[in-house]
C-alpha positions in Angstrom: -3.1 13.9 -202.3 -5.4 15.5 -199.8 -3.4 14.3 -197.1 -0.7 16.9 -198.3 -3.0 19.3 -199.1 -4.2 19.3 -195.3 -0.4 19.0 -193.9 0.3 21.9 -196.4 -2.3 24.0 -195.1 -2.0 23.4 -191.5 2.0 24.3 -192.1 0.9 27.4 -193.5 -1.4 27.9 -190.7 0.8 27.0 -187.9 3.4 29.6 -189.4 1.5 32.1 -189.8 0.2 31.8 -186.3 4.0 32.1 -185.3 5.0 35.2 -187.0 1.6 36.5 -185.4 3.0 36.0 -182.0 6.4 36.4 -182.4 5.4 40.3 -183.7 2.7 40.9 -180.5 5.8 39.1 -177.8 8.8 41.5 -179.3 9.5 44.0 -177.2 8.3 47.8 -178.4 10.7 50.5 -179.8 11.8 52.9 -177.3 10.0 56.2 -177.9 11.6 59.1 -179.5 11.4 61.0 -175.9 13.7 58.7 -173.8 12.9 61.2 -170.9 8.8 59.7 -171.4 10.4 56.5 -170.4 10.2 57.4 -167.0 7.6 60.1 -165.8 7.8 62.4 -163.2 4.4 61.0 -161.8 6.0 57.8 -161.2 8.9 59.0 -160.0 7.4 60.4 -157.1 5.0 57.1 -156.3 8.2 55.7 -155.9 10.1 57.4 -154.0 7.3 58.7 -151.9 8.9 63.0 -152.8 6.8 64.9 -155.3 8.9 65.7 -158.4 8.0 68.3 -161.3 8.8 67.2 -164.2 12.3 66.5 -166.1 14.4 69.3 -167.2 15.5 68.1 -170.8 18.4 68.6 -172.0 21.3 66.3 -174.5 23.2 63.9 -173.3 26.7 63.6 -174.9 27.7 60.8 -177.2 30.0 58.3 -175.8 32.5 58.1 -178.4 32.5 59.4 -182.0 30.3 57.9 -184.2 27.7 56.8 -181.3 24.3 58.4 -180.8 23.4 61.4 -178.2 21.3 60.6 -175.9 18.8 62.3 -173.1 19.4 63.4 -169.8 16.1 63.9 -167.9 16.5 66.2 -164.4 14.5 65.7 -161.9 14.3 68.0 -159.0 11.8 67.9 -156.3 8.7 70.0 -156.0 9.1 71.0 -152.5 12.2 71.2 -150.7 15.9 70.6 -151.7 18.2 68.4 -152.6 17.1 64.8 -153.7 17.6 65.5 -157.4 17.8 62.4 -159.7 19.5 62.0 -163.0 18.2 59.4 -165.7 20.6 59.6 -168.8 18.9 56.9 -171.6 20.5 56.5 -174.7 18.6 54.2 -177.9 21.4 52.6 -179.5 20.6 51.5 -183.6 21.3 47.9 -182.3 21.0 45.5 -179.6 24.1 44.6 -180.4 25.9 48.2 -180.7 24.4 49.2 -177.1 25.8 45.4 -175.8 29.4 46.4 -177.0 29.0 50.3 -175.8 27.9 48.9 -172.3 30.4 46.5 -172.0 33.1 48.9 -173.2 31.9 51.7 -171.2 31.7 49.3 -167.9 35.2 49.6 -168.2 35.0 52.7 -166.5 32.8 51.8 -164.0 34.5 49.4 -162.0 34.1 47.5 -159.2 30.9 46.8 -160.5 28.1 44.9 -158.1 25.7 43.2 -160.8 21.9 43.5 -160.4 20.0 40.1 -161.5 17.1 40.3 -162.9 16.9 43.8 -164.5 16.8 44.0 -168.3 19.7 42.3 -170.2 22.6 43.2 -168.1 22.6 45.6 -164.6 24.7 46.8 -162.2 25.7 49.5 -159.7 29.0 51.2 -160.1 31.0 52.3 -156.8 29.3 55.6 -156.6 25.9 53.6 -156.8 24.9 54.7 -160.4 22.9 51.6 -161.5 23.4 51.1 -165.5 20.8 49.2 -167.4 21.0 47.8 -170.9 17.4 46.4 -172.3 17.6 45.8 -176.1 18.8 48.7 -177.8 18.7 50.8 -174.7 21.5 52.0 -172.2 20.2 53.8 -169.0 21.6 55.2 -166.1 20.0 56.4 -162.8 21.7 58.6 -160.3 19.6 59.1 -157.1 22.1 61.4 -155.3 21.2 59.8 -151.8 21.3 56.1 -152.7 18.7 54.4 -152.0 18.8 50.6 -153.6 15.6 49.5 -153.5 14.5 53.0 -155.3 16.7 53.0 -157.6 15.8 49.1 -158.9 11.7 50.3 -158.8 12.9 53.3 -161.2 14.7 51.3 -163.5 12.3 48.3 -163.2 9.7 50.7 -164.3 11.7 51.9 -167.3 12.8 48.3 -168.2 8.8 47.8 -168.8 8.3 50.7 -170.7 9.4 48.6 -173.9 
C-alpha cells in the first residue's frame, strides 16, 4: 500500500514537473505590434546604416476571411535609398498560417529554400525571404539584396517568440 502511495505521488510529481516545462519551453505569443518584432535599433546593428524607426501602416489581408497584417517601413536616417520592408502577419493558428504560406508560395515561385530559419523559409526570385514561425508569416524586402542581411533580420525576428 505505501508502495503505490509513493509511485502515485512521484507520478503526480513527475507530471506536474512536465506541464511546468512544457509551459516555460513553448514559444511566446507574438506581440500585438508585429512592427516591435523587429526594431529599428537592430536594424541598423545589422546592416551597419542607421534607420529611424518604422513607418506603420496595414498590411492587406491575403484572402477574405484571413487576418490584416503590419507593414513596418524602414528608411534610412541619413542618405537615400536602402529602404526595407518587413510585412508580419499573426495568423489565429499554426496551422492556418502553414496552409496561407504554402498557398501563397504559389505565387512566389522558383522558390530557393532557406534551412534553418523558423518552420519553413525561403527567398522568392526577386529575393523577398518569407518566413513562417508558429502562427507567424513574415516577409523581408531589403531593396538591394543582401543575403546574409536579410537571414540576420529574420533570424532576429524568428527569436523574438
Amino acid at each position: 500500500m505505501a508502495h503505490r502511495k509513493t509511485i502515485r505521488t512521484l507520478t503526480l510529481v513527475l507530471l506536474a514537473l512536465v506541464c511546468v516545462m512544457a509551459r516555460t519551453t513553448s514559444a511566446k505569443e507574438p506581440p500585438a505590434d508585429l512592427c516591435s518584432l523587429l526594431p529599428a535599433p537592430q536594424v541598423s546593428t545589422i546592416t551597419g546604416q542607421p534607420y529611424d524607426a518604422p513607418q506603420k501602416t496595414v498590411a492587406p489581408r491575403p484572402y477574405a476571411n484571413t487576418v490584416e497584417g503590419a507593414d513596418c517601413s524602414y528608411k534610412k536616417s541619413k542618405g537615400s535609398g536602402g529602404d526595407i520592408l518587413f510585412r508580419a502577419y499573426a495568423d489565429p493558428s499554426p496551422s492556418d498560417a502553414a496552409a496561407l504560406f504554402a498557398k501563397l508560395g504559389l505565387f512566389y515561385s522558383p522558390q530557393t529554400p532557406v534551412a534553418g530559419l523558423g518552420d519553413k523559409a525561403y527567398f522568392d526570385p526577386n529575393h523577398g525571404l518569407h518566413v513562417l514561425k508558429g502562427r507567424v508569416r513574415f516577409f523581408i524586402d531589403m531593396g538591394a539584396f543582401d543575403e546574409k542581411q536579410a537571414k540576420a533580420l529574420a533570424s532576429y525576428v524568428v527569436s523574438q517568440f
